[in-house]
N, C-alpha and C positions, 0 to 999 in steps of 0.2 A: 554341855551346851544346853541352851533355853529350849524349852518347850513352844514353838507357835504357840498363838492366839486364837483360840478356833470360835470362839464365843465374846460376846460383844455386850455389856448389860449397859443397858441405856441407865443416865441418873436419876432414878426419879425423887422428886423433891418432895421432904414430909409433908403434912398436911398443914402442920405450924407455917414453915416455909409458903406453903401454896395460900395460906393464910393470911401472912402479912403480906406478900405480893399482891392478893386481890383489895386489902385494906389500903395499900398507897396508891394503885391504880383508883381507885373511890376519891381519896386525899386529892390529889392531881385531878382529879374531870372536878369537885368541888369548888378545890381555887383557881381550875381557869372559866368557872361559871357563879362566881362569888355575888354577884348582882341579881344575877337571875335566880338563883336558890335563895335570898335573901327576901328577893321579891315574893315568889313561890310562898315563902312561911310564912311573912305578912298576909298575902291573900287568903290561905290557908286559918290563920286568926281570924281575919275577918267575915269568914265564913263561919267560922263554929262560933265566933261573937251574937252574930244575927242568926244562929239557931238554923241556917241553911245548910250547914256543914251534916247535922244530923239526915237530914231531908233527903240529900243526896245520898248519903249513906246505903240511906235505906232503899233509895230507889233503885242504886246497883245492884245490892242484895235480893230485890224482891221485883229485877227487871221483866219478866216476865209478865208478873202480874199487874206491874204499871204500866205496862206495852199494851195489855190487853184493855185494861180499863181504860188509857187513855185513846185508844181503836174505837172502842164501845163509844165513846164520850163523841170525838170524832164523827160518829157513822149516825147521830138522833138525826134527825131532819131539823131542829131548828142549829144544831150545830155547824149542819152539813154548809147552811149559806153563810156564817160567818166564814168557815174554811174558804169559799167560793170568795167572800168581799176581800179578806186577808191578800190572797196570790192577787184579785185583782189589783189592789190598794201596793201590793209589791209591784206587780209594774207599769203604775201610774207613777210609782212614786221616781222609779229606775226610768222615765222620759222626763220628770222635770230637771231644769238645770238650775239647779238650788243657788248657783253663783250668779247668776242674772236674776234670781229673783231678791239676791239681800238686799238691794237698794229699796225694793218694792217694801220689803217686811218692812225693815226699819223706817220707812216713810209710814206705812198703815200701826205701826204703834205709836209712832208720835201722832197722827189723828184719833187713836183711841185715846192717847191723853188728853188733847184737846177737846173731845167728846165728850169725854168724863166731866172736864171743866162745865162746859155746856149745857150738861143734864140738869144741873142744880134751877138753873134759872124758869121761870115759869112764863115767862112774858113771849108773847106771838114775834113771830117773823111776820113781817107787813109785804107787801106784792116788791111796792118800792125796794125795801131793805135788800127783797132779793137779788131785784135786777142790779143794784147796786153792788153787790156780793159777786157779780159773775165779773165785774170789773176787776176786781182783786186775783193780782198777779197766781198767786196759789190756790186758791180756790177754781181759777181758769186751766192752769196745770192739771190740776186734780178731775176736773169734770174732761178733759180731756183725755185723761188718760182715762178713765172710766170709760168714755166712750169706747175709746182704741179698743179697749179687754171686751168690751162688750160686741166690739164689732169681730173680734179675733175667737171670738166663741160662738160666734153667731156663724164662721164661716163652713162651709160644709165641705 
């Protein structure tokens, strides 16, 4: 007759084996993120192209001492108020609503080209010309809306 089983040895798997499991496991997370690691190394060139690659490097390596200098740099008093205009100018900027004002932009750069055109000429505007100018459809537009921004800033 057999002898029972009294003892159990679990398999464990050589280190070759534990090996190339952890190298297809790597293969596998690679091709289901083929875009994104692709992307990755690109970015990755274009950093060490533009010489930031190194930059960074070093500032991981020597984080301590860029923490501290960049503290120091932070804490001058003529630094201190740009820190202060920065968070303000962040949230002035976090109240506009950048998609009501494109129509404005792209209006005030077609009158900087217009401007532009205008600068060249040397000859006066006459009182008449003016008054004549406020008649004009776009020019009437525009002083109105001028007003409006002026009245909408002016309100308390």
């Amino acid at each position: 007759m057999a002898k029972p089983t009294r003892k159990i040895e679990p398999l464990v798997p050589s280190k070759d084996q534990i090996r190339e499991q952890g190298m297809e496991e790597i293969e596998d997370a690679l091709v289901e993120r083929k875009e994104a690691v692709l992307e990755m190394l690109t970015l990755v060139d274009r950093l060490h192209e533009s010489d930031v690659l190194p930059l960074l490097s070093a500032l991981v390596h020597h984080k301590d001492q860029a923490t501290s200098a960049l503290f120091q740099e932070i804490n001058r008093p003529q630094n201190a108020q740009f820190a202060r205009n920065m968070v303000d100018l962040m949230g002035f900027l976090g109240k506009v609503e950048f998609e009501k004002m494109q129509p404005l932009m792209e209006r005030m750069n077609e009158g900087i080209l217009e401007a532009n055109k205008e600068e060249e000429k040397e000859d006066l505007i006459s009182m008449f010309q003016l008054l004549k100018a406020l008649k004009d459809p776009e020019i009437n537009r525009s002083i109105r809306m001028l007003l409006a921004f002026l009245k909408g800033m002016g309100r308390e």
